[in-house]
LUMPA-577317 format. One record per residue (C-alpha): x, y, z. Coordinates in steps of 0.25 Angstrom, whole numbers, plus 5000, padded with zeros to 4 digits. Example, Ala and Ser with C-alpha at 12.3 -4.5 7.8 and 13.67 -1.06 7.14 Angstrom:
! LUMPA-577317
504949825031505549965029
***
This chain:
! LUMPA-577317
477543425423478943425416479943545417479643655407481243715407482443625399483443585410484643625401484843725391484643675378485443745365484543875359483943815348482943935342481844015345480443985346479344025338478744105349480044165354480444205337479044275337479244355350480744405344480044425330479044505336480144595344481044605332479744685325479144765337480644805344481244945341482444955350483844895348483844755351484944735363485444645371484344635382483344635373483844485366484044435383482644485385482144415373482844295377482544285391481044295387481244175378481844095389480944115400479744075389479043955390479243935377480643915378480543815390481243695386482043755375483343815376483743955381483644085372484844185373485044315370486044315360485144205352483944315353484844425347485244325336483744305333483544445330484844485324484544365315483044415312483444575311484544525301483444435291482344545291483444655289483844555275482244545272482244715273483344725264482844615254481544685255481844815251482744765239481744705234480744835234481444935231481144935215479744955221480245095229479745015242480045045257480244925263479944915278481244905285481644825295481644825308480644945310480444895328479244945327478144885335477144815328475644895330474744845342475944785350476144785363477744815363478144955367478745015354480045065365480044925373481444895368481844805377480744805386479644705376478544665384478744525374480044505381479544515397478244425394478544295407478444155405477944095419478143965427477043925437477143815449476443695448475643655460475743515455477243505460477743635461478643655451478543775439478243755425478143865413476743925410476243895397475043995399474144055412472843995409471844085420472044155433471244155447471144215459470944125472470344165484471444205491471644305478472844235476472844225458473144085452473144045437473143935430474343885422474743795409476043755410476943735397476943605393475743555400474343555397473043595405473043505414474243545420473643695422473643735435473143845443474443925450474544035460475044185452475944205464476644085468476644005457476844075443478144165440478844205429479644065423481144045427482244035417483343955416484744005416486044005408487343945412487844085413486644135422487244045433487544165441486244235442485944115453486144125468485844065480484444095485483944095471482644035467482643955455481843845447482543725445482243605438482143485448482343345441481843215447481443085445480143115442480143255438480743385432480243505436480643645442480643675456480943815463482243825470483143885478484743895475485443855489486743865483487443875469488843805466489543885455490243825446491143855433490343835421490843765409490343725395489243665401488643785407488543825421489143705429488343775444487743695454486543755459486043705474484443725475483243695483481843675479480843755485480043655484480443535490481543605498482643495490483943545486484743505472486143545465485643575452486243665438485843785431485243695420484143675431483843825436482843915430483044065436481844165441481644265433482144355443483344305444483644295428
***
């Protein structure tokens, strides 16, 4: 199996068609002030997506602009539409109403709090060599003797022959995310991380443990850091850059 995640960060280059339908749809169904914290969640969702593995990192501002954008067309589409009716003593319907669509699930006061926005993305351990990879989908569940509950995976970018059965509890968990130069920081000693591990004859992601961090000024290249891991795996320690560190949610 490949890697799933880009080694570095690649210049934003648009949305995807998924992520345009998931802000089109919260455009129309939201009925508080857009904020802030409501563009990071929006982006943070987006990045931690399977759909986005490979691709460049979403930011906040990007997903403010989106919407700014958007509010402004429809608002010049109002305006054109009720020019255009008025010598028919029309009301036109005005926009944006926020009001939530009928038979949808979305709270009417969610605000920021969308259910849309808190959906996971997961990552699931490969029995084969015990590296994680994205799920592309949970296939079946089952319970084994022991009551312990597995279920069968489809990983993204591999077909079925690569499913596999997986334990719930040891080796699915919500995915990691990769950083940005400034993030540095949020890292300590201790901490566990995936990192990408590159070899001969493969790239794939390993947990780790950071052992110790060497900070560094950063320049125009980004964060210039040395991190100092270990691989629980394999016990084997590497100096290695943010590039190739994706954090635990909890940490994020």
């Amino acid at each position: 199996m490949d890697r799933l995640r880009p080694r570095e960060r690649l210049v934003f280059s648009g949305f995807t068609n998924a992520e345009i339908e998931k802000m089109e749809k919260l455009l129309k169904e939201s009925e508080q002030p857009m904020s802030k914290e409501f563009f990071q969640k929006i982006a943070r969702s987006f990045n931690s997506s399977t759909g986005r593995a490979g691709k460049p990192i979403v930011k906040w501002t990007e997903v403010e602009t989106w919407f700014q954008s958007r509010q402004q067309d429809n608002l010049s589409k109002v305006a054109s539409s009720t020019n255009a009716s008025k010598d028919e003593s029309t009301v036109p319907e005005t926009y944006p109403s926020y009001k939530a669509q009928e038979g949808s699930q979305m709270p009417r006061d969610a605000g920021l709090k969308i259910p849309d926005l808190s959906e996971l993305e997961f990552e699931a351990r490969s029995s084969k060599d015990g590296a994680w990879y994205d799920v592309d989908m949970f296939l079946t569940h089952r319970f084994l003797s022991s009551g312990e509950a597995e279920v069968r995976v489809r990983f993204v970018g591999f077909g079925a022959e690569e499913d596999e059965w997986v334990s719930v509890k040891k080796a699915v968990r919500e995915r990691s995310v990769p950083l940005e130069h400034s993030e540095c920081h949020k890292l300590k000693v201790g901490d566990v991380v995936l990192c990408f591990q590159e070899r001969r004859d493969q790239a794939i992601y390993y947990d780790a443990h950071i052992i110790d961090i060497q900070r560094r000024m950063h320049d125009i290249r980004g964060c210039r850091c040395n991190f100092f891991i270990q691989y629980d795996h394999d016990q084997t320690e590497e100096k290695v850059r943010l590039r190739r560190l994706c954090c635990r949610p909890s940490h994020y």
